[in-house]
N, C-alpha and C positions, 0 to 999 in steps of 0.2 A: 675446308678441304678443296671444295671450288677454285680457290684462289691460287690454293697451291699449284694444282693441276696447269689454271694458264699464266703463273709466273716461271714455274721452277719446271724446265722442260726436263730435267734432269730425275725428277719425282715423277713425271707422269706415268710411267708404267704402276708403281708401287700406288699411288690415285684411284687411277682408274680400277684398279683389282677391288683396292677396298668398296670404291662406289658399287664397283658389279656386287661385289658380295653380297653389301648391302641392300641392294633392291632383290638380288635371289633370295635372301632371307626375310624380306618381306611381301615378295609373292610367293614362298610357302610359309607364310602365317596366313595370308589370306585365302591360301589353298587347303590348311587345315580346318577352316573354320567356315569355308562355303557348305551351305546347306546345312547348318546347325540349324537355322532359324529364322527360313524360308518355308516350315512345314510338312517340308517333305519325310522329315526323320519319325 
């Protein structure tokens, strides 16, 4: 997908959305699962 992004200037928008998705969806899996099992619960 990297690749895509700095070949095909023409893909970047449609790229970068998925990348953003991407990492949003994995800071809230990391958001859902902070403080499971730190103790505090």
């Amino acid at each position: 997908m990297l690749f895509s992004f700095v070949r095909e200037r023409d893909q970047r928008p449609v790229v970068y959305q998925r990348l953003r998705d991407h990492v949003e969806l994995e800071q809230q899996k990391d958001d859902d699962v902070r403080g499971l099992f730190d103790g505090s619960g």
